[in-house]
N, C-alpha and C positions, 0 to 999 in steps of 0.2 A: 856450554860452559858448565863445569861444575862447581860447588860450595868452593875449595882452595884456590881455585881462578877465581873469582869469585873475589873473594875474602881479598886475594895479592893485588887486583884491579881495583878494593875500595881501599888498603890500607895506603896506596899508592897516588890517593886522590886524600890523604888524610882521614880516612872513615876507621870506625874501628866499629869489626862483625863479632858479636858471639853467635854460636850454630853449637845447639844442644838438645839432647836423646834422654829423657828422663821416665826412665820404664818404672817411677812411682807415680805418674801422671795416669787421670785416664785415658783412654783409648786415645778416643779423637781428638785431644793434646797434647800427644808425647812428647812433640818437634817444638823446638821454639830458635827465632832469629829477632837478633836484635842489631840493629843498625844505628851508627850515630856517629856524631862530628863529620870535620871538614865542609865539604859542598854540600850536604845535607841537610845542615843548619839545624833548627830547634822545627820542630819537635825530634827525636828522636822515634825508627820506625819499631815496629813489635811484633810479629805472628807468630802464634801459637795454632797451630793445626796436627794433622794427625799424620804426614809421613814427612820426609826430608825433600822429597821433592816439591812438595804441595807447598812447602817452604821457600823452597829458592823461587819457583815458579812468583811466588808472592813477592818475593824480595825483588827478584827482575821488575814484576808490573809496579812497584811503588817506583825505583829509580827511574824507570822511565816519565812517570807520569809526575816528577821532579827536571826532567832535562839530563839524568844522570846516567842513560844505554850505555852499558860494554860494549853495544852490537854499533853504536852510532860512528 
């Protein structure tokens, strides 16, 4: 699955993704994903890591370990 599969499977469940590249960041912070509403509830998710995959990979293990798998 990538980020826009992604993003079209949570807006679709009511979630709204930002997925952002900010080359004023340090290194090992460029990436950041933020997840929030719908089935997800409060709190809202947050990673800041250092590439885009390191990202999603993050974003997949929070949804799941909520009940929320693409994969399920």
């Amino acid at each position: 699955m990538d980020v826009v599969e992604l993003m079209e499977w949570l807006a679709e469940r009511g979630c709204s993704m930002v997925f952002k590249a900010d080359g004023e960041r340090t290194r090992g912070h460029r990436w950041m994903v933020i997840v929030s509403g719908g089935l997800l509830g409060e709190p809202f998710f947050r990673s800041d890591l250092a590439s885009a995959d390191a990202c999603l990979e993050s974003t997949l293990a929070h949804l799941e370990s909520r009940g929320m798998s693409p994969f399920a």
